[in-house]
mmCIF file as Biopython writes it, N, C-alpha, C and O atoms, coordinates in Angstrom:
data_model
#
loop_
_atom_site.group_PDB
_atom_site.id
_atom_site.type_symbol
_atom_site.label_atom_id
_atom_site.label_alt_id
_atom_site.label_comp_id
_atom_site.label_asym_id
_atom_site.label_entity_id
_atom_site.label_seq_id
_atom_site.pdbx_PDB_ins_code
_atom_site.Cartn_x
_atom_site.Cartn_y
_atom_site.Cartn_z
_atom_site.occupancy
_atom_site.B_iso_or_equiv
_atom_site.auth_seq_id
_atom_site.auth_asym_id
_atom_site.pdbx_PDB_model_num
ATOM 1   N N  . UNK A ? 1  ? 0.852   -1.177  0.000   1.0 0.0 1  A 1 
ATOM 2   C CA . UNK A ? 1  ? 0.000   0.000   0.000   1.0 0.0 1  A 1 
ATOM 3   C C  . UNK A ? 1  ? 0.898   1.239   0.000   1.0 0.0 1  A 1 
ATOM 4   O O  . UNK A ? 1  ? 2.044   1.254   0.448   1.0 0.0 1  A 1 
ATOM 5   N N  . UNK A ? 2  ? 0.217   2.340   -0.583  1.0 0.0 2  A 1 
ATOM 6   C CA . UNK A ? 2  ? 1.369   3.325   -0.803  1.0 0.0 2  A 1 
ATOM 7   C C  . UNK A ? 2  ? 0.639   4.590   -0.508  1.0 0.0 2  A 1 
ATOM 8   O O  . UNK A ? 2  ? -0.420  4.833   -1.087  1.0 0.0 2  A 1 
ATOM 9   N N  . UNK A ? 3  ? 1.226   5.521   0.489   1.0 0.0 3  A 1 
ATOM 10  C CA . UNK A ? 3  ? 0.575   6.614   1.131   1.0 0.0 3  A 1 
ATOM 11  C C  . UNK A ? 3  ? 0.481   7.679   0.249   1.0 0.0 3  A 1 
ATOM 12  O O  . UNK A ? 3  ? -0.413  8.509   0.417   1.0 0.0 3  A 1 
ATOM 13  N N  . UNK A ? 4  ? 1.345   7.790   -0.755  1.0 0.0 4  A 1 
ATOM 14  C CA . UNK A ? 4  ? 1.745   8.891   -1.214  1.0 0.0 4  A 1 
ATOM 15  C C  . UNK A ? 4  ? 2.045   8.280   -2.476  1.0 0.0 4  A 1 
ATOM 16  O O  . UNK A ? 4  ? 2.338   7.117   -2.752  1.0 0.0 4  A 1 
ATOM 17  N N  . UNK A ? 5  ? 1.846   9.796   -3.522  1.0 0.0 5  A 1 
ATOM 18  C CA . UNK A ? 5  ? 2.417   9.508   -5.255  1.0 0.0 5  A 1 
ATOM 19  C C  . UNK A ? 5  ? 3.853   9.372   -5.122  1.0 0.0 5  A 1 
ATOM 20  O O  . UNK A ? 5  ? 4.336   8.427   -5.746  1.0 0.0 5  A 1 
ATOM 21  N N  . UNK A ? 6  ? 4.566   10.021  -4.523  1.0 0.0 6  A 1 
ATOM 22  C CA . UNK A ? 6  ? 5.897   9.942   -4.471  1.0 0.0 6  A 1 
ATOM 23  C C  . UNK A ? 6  ? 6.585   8.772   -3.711  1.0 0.0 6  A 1 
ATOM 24  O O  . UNK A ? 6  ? 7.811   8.671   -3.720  1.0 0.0 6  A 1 
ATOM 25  N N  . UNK A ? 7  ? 5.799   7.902   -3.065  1.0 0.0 7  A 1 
ATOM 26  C CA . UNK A ? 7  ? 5.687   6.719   -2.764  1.0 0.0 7  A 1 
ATOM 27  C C  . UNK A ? 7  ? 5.655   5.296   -4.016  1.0 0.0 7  A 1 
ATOM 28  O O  . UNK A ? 7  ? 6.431   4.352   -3.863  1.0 0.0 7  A 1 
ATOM 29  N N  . UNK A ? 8  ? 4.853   5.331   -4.976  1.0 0.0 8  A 1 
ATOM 30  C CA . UNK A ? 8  ? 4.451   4.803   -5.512  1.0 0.0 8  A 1 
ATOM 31  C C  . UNK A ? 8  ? 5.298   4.647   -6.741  1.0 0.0 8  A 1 
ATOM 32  O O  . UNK A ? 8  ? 5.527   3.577   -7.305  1.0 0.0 8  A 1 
ATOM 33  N N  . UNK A ? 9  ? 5.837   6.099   -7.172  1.0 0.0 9  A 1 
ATOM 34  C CA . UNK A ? 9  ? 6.888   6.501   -7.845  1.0 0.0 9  A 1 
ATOM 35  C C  . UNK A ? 9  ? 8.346   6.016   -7.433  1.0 0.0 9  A 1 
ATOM 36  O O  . UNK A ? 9  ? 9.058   5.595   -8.344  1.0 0.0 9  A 1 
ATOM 37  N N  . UNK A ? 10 ? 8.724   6.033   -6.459  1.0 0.0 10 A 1 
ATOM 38  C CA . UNK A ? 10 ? 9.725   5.152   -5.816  1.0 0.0 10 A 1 
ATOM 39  C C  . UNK A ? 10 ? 9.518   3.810   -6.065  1.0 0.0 10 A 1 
ATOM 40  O O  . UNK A ? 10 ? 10.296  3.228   -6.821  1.0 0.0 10 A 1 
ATOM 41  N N  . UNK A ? 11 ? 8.588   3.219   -5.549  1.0 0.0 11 A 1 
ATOM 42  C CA . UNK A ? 11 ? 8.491   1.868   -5.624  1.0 0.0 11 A 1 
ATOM 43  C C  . UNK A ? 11 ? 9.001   1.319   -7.480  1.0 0.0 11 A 1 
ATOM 44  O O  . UNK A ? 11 ? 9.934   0.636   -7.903  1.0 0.0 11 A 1 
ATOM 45  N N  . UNK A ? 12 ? 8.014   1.930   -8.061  1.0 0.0 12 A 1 
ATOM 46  C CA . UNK A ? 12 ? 7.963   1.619   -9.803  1.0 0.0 12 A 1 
ATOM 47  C C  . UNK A ? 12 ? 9.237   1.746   -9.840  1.0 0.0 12 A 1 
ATOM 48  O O  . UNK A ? 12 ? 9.845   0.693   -10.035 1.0 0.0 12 A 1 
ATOM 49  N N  . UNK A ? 13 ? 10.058  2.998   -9.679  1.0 0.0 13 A 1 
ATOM 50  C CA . UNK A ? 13 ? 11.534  3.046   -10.154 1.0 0.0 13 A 1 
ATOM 51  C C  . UNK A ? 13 ? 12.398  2.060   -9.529  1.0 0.0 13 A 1 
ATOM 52  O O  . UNK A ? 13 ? 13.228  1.463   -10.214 1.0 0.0 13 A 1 
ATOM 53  N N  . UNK A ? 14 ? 12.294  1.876   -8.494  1.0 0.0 14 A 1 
ATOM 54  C CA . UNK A ? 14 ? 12.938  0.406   -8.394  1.0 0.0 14 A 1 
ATOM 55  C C  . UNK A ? 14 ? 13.199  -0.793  -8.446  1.0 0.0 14 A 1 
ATOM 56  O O  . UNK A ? 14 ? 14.190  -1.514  -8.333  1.0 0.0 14 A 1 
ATOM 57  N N  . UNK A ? 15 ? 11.696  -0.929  -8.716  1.0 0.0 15 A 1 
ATOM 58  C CA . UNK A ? 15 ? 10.682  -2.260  -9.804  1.0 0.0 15 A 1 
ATOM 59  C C  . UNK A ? 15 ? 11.236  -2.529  -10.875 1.0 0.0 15 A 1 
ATOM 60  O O  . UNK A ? 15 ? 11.384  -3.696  -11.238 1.0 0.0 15 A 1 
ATOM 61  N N  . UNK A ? 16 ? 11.739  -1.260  -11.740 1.0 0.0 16 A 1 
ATOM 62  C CA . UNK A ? 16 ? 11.856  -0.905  -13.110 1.0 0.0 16 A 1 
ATOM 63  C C  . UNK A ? 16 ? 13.410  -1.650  -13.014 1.0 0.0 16 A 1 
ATOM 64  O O  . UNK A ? 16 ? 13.665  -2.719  -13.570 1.0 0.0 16 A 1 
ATOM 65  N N  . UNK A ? 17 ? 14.225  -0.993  -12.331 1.0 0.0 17 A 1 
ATOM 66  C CA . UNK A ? 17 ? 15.753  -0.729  -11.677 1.0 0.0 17 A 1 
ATOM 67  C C  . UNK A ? 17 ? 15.684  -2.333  -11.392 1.0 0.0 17 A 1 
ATOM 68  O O  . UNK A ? 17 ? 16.857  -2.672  -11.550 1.0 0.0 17 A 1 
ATOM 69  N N  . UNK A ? 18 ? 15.124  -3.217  -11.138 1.0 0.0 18 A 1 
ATOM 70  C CA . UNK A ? 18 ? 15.332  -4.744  -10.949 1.0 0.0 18 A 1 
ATOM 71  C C  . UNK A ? 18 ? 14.981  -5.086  -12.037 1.0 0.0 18 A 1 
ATOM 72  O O  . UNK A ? 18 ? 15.982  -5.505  -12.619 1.0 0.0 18 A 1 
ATOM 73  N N  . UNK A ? 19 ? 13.808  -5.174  -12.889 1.0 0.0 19 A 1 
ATOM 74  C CA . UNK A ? 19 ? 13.657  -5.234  -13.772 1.0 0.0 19 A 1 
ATOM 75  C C  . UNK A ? 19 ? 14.698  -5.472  -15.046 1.0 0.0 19 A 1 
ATOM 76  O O  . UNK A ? 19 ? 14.688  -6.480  -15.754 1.0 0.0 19 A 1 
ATOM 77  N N  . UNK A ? 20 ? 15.383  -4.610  -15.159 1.0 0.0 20 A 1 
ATOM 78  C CA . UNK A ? 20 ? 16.414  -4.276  -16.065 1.0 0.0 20 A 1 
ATOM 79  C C  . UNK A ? 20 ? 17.729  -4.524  -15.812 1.0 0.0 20 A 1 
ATOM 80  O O  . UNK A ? 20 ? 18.591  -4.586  -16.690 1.0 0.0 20 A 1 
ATOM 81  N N  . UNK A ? 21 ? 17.936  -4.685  -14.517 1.0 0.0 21 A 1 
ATOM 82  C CA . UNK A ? 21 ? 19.205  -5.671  -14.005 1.0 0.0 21 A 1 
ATOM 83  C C  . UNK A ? 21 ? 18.952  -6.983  -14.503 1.0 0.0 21 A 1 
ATOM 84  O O  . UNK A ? 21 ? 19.699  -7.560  -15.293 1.0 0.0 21 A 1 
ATOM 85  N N  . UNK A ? 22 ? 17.831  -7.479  -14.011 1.0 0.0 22 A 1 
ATOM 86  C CA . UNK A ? 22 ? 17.954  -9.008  -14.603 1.0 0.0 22 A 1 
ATOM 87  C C  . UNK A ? 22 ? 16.943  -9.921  -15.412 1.0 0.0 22 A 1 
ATOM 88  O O  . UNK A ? 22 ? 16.252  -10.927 -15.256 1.0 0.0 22 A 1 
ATOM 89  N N  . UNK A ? 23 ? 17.448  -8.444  -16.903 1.0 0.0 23 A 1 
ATOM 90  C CA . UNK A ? 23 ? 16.566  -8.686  -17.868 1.0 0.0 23 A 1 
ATOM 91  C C  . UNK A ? 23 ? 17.347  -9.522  -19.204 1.0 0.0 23 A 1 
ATOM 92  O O  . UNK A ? 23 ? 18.466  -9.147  -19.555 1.0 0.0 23 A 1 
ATOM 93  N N  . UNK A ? 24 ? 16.819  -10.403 -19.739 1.0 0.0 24 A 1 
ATOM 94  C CA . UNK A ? 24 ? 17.555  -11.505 -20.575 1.0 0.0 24 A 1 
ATOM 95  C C  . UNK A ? 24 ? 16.469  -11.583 -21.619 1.0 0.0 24 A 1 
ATOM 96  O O  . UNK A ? 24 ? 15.338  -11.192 -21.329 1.0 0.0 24 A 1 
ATOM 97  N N  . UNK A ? 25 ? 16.733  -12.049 -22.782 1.0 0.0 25 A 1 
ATOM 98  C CA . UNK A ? 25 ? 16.636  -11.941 -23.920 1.0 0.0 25 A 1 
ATOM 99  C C  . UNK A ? 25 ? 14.990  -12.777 -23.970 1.0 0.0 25 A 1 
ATOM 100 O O  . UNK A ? 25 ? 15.039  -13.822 -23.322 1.0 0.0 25 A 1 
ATOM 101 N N  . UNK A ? 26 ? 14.082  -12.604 -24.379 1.0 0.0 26 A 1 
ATOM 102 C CA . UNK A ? 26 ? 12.936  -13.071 -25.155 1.0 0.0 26 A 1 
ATOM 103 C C  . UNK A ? 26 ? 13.443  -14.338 -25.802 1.0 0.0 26 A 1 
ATOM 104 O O  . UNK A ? 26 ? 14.470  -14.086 -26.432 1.0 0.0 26 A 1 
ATOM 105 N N  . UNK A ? 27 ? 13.147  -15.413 -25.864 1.0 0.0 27 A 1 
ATOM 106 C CA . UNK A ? 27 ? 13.281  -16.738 -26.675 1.0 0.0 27 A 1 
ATOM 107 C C  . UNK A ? 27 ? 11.842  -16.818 -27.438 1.0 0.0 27 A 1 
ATOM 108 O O  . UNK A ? 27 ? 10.758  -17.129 -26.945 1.0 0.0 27 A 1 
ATOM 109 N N  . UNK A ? 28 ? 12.088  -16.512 -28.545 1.0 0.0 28 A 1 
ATOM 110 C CA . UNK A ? 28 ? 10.276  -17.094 -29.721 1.0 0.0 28 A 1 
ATOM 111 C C  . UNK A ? 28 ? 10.190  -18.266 -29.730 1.0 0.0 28 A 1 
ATOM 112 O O  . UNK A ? 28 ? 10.960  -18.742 -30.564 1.0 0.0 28 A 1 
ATOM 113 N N  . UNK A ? 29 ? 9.574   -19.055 -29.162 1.0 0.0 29 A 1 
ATOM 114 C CA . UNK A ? 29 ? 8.903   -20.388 -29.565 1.0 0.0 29 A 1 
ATOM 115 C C  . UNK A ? 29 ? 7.921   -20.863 -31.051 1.0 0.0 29 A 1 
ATOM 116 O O  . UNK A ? 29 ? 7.850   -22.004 -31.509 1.0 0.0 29 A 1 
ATOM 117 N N  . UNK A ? 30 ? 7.441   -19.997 -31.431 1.0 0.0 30 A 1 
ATOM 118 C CA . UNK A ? 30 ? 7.084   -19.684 -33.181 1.0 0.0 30 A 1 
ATOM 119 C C  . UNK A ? 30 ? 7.248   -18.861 -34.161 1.0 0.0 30 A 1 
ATOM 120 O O  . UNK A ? 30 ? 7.675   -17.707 -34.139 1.0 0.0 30 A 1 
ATOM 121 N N  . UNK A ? 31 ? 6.900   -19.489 -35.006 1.0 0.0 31 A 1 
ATOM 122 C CA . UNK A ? 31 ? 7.650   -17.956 -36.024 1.0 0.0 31 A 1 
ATOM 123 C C  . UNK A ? 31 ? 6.368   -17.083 -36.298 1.0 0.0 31 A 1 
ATOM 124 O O  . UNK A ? 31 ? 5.209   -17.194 -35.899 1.0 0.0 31 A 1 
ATOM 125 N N  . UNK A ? 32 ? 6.943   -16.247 -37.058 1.0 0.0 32 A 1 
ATOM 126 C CA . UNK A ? 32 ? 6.269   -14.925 -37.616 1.0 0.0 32 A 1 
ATOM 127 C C  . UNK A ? 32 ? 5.006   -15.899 -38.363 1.0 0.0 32 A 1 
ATOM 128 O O  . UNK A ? 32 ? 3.950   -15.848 -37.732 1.0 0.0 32 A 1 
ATOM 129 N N  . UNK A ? 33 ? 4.990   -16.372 -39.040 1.0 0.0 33 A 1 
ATOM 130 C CA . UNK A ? 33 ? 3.701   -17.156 -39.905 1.0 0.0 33 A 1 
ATOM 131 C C  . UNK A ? 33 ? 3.226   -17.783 -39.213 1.0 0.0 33 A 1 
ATOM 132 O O  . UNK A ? 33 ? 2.242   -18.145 -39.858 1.0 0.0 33 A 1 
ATOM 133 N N  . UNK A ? 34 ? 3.122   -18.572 -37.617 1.0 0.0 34 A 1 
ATOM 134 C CA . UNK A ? 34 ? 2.504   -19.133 -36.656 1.0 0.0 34 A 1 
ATOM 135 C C  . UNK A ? 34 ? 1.943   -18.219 -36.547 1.0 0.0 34 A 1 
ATOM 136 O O  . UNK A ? 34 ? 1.031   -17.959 -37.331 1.0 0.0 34 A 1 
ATOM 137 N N  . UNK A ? 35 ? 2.357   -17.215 -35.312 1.0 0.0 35 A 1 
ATOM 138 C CA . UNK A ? 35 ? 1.606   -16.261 -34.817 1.0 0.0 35 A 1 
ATOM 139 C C  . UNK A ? 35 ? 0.747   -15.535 -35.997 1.0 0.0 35 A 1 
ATOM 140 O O  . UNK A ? 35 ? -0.438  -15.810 -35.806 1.0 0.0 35 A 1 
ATOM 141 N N  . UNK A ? 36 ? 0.951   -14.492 -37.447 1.0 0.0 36 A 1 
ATOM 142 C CA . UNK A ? 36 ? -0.035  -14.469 -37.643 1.0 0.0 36 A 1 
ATOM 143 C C  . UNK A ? 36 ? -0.896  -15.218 -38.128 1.0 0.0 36 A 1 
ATOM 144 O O  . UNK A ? 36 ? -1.994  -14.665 -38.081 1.0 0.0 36 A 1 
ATOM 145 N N  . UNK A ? 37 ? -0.943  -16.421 -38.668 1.0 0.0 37 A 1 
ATOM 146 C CA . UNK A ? 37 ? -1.818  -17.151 -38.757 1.0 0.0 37 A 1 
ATOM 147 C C  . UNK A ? 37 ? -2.990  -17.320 -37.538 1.0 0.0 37 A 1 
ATOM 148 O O  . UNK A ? 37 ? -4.184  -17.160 -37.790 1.0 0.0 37 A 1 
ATOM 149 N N  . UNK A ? 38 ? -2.524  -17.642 -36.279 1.0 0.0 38 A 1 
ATOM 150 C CA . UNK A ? 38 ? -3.371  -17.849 -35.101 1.0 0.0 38 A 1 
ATOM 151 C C  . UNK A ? 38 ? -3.938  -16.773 -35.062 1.0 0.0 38 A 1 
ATOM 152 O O  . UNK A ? 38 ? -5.159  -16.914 -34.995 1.0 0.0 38 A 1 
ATOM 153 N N  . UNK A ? 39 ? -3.357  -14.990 -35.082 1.0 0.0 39 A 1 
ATOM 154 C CA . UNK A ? 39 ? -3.936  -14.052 -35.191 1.0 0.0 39 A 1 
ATOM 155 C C  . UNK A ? 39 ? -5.169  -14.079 -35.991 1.0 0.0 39 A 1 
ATOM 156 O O  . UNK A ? 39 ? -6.319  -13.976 -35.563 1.0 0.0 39 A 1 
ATOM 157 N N  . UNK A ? 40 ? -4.798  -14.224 -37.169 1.0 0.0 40 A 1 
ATOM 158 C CA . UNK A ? 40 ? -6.216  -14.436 -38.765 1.0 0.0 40 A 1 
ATOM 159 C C  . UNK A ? 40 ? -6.872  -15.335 -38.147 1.0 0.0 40 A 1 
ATOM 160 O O  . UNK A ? 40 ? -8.049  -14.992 -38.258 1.0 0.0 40 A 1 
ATOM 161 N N  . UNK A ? 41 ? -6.821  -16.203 -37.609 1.0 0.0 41 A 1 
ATOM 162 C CA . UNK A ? 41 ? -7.944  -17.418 -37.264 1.0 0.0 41 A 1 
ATOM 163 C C  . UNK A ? 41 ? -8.850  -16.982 -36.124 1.0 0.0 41 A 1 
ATOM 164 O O  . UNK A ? 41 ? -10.077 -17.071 -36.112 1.0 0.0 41 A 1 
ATOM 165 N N  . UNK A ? 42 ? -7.896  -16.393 -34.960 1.0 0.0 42 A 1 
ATOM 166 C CA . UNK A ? 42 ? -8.802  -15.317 -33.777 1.0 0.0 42 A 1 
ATOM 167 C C  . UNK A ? 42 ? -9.650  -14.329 -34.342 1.0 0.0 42 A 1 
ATOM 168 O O  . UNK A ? 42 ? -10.840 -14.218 -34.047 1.0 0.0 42 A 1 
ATOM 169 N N  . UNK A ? 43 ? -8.931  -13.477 -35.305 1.0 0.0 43 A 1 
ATOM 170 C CA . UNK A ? 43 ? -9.944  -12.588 -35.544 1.0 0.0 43 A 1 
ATOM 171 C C  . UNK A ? 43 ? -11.114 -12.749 -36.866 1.0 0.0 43 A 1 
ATOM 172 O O  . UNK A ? 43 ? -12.015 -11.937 -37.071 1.0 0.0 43 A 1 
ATOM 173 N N  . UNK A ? 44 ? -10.946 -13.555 -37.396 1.0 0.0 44 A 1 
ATOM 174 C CA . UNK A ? 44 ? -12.094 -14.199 -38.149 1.0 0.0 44 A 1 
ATOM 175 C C  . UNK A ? 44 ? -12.922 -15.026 -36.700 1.0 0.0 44 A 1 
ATOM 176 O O  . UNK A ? 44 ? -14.133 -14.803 -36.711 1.0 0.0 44 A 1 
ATOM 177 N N  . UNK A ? 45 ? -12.590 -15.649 -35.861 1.0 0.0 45 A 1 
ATOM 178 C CA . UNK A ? 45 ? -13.804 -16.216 -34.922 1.0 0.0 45 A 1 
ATOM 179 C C  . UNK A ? 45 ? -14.392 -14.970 -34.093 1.0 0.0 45 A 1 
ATOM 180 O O  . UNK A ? 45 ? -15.487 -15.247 -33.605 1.0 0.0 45 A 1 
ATOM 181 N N  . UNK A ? 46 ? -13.977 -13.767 -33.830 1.0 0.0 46 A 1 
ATOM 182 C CA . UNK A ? 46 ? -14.585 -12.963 -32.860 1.0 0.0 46 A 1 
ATOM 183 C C  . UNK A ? 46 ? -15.269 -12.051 -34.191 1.0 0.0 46 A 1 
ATOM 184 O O  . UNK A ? 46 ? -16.105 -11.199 -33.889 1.0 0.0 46 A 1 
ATOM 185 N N  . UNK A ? 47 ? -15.009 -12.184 -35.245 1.0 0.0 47 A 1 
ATOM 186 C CA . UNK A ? 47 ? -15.609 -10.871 -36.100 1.0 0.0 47 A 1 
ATOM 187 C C  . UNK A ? 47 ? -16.519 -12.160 -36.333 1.0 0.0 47 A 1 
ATOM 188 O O  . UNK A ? 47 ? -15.763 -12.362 -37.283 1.0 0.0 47 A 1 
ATOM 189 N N  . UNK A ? 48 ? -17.252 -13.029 -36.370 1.0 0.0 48 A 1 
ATOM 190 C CA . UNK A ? 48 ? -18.278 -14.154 -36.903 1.0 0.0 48 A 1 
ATOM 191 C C  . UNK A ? 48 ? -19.339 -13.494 -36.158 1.0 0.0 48 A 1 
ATOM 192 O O  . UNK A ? 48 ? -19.006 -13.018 -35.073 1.0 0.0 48 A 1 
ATOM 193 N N  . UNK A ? 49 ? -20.793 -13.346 -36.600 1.0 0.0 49 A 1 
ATOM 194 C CA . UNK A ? 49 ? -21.683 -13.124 -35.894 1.0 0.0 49 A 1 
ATOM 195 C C  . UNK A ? 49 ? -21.729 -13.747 -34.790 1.0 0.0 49 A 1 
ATOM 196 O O  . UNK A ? 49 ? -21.048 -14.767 -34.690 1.0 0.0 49 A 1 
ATOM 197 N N  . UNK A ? 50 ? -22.576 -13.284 -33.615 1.0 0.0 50 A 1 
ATOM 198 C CA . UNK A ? 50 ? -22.913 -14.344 -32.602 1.0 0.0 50 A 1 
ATOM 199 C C  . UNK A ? 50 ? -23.833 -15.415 -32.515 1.0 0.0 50 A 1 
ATOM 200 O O  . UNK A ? 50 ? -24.488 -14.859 -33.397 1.0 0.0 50 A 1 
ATOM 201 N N  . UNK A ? 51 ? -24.333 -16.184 -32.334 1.0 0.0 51 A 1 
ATOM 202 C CA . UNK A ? 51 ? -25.344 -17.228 -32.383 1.0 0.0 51 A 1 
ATOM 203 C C  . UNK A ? 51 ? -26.325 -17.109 -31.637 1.0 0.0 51 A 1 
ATOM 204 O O  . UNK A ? 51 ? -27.210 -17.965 -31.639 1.0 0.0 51 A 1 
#
């Protein structure tokens, strides 16, 4: 809980400040044509009328 903005602001910056100390590289598990494909397939099922 945080009493104060300048509280809260502290906290984030040091959040951030760990953050970025022990930050390591993203590994992709699929490629570019996986993901958008799954993308095109999501958004063709939510743009489908509803039932």
């Amino acid at each position: 809980m945080f009493c104060s903005l300048d509280d809260l602001k502290s906290a984030l910056e040091d959040w951030i400040k760990v953050w970025i100390d022990q930050a390591r590289p993203f590994t992709w598990t699929k490629t570019a044509d996986q993901i958008l494909d799954r993308i095109c397939r999501y958004c063709s099922r939510i743009s489908e009328p509803a039932h």
